[in-house]
N, C-alpha and C positions, 0 to 999 in steps of 0.2 A: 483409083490412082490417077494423077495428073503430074503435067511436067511440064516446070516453067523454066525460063529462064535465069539464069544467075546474075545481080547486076551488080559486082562490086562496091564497096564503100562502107560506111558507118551511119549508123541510127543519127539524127538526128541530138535525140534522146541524150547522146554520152558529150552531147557539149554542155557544162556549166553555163557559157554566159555567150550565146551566140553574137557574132558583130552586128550592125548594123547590115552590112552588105548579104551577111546570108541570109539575113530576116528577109532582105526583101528581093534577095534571088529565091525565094519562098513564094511570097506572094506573086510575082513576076511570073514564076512556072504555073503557081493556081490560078490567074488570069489567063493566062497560056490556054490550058488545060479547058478550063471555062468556055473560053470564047470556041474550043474545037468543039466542042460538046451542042454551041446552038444549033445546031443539024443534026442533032442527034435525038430519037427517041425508041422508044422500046416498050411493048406489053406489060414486062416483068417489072416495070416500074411504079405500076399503080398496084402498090402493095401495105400492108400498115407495117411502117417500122417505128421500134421507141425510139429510136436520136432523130426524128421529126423536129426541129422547132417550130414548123408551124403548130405542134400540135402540142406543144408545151404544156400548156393550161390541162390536158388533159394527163398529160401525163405525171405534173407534179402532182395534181387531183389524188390522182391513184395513188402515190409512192410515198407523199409526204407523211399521211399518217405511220411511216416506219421507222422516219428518223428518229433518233436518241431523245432527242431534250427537244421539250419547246421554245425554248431559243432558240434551237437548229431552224425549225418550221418561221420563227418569226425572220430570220433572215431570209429564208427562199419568196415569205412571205412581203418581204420590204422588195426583191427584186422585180418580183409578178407584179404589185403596180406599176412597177416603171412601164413594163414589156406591156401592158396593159392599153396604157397610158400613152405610149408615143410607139409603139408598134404595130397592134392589132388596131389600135384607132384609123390607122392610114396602109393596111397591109393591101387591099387593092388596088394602091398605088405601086407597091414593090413588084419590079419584076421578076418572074421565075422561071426557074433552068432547071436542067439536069445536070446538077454538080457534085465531086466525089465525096463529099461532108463527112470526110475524117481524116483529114490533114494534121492530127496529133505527132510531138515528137518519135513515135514508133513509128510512123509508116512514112516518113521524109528519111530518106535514104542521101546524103550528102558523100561528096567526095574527103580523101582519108588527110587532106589541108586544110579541112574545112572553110572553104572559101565560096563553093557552089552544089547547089540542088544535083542530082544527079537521078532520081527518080520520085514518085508518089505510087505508094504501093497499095494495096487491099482495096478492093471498090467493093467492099462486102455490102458498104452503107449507101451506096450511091442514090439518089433519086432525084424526086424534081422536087421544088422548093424554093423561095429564096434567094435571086442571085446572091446577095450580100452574104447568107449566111456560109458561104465557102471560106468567108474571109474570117466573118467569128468563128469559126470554128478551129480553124488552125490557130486564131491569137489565142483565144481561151485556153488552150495548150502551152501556146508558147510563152505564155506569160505566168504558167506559174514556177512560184519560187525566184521569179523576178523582182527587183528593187523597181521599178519604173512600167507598170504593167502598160498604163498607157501607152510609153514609148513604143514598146515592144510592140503594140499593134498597130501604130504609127507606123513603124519600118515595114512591115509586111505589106499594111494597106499602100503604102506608098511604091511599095512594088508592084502590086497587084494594077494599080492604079497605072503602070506604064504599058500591060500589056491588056486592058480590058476596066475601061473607065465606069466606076459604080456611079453614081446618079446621086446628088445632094441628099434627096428623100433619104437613100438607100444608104451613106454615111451617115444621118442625124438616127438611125436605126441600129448603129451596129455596137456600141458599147452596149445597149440593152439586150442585143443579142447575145454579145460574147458575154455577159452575169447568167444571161438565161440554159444556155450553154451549159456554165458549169454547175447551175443548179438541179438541170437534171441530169449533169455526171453522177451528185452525189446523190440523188433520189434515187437513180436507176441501178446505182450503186447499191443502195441500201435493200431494195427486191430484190436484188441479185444473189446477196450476199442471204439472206432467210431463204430463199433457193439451195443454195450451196456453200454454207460459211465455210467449210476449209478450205476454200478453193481463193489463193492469196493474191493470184494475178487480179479479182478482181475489184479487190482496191487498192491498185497502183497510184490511180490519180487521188484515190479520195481525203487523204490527211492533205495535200497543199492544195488540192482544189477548195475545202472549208476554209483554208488560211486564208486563200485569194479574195473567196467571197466575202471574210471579215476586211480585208484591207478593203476592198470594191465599193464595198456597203461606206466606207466616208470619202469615198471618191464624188466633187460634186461634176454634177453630169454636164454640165455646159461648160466648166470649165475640161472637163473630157471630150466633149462634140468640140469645143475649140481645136482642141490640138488635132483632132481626128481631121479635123478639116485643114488646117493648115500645112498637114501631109499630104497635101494633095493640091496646096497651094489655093483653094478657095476665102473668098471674101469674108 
């Protein structure tokens, strides 16, 4: 038995088409949240968990042979160059933290005007990793079933960005994080589910996460590092 506290408000989750302003009263609070966190370490952290993106490569390794069709696998498969390519190429240049890496619409707890964050719940997933990926990981959420996914990580990042500045490297990194992201939503997805197919919470995300990653896949990526960067006001 455990007993926590009750905090008021609504999921995240039950807005259709969040403003601008709460996207990046989002990332503003996960900057927040980050920056308390560099002081912070713990034992129980050096542990193996799947929603690693460091450890991606390994994990689609494992998972992809489950998906449906091989179109699914050519798509996860068009992503992992990218993440290849401009990620792990330059990854000990990125710096890393102990941050909560599952800022998904269900654990953003907003007020009932939805106008502001009002808590970040479950640190089941917490560890060290990646600054940057705190922030793909809430946009990979927040942008699906979005018209403008870019945008949508624009506003966050450009919150995130007023209370805990990411690093040029660690922007020209994060649209290939946030494809990577949801590629092992749907891999990890699909083990899951040969685990325990009746079990239906566990593909919530998975029908608009393959939609995202078909719109993502003709998204061209510099003109996406542009706008990522121009939230942030760089050259």
């Amino acid at each position: 038995c455990r007993v926590l506290p009750f905090i008021e408000g609504q999921l995240l989750s039950s807005v259709e088409a969040p403003t601008e302003a709460l996207l990046q009263d989002l990332g503003k609070n996960l900057g927040r949240l980050d920056l308390a966190l560099q002081s912070f370490s713990h034992k129980a952290l050096d542990r193996p968990i799947l929603w690693n993106s460091c450890d991606a490569e390994q994990t689609l390794a494992s998972f992809k042979p489950l998906l449906a069709t091989q179109s699914q696998r050519q798509l996860i498969e068009h992503f992992e160059a990218g993440f290849r390519g401009r990620v792990l190429a330059q990854q000990t240049d990125l710096r890393r933290s102990v941050i909560h890496n599952d800022a998904n619409d269900n654990n953003v707890l907003i007020d009932d005007q939805q106008r502001r964050v009002l808590s970040i719940i479950d640190f089941g997933d917490m560890l060290e990793s990646w600054l940057v990926n705190e922030v793909a990981v809430a946009a990979a959420y927040a942008i699906l079933d979005q018209s403008d996914p870019v945008a949508v990580a624009s506003e966050i990042l450009r919150g995130y960005q007023q209370a805990f500045a990411l690093q040029p490297l660690e922007i020209s990194a994060l649209f290939d994080l946030i494809c990577i992201r949801l590629c092992m939503s749907v891999c990890i997805c699909a083990y899951q589910r040969s685990l325990e197919p009746d079990n239906e919470y566990l593909a919530i995300s998975e029908k608009p996460a393959w939609n995202m990653l078909g719109r993502l896949a003709e998204v061209d990526y510099a003109e996406a590092h542009e706008r990522l960067r121009n939230a942030c006001l760089l050259d």
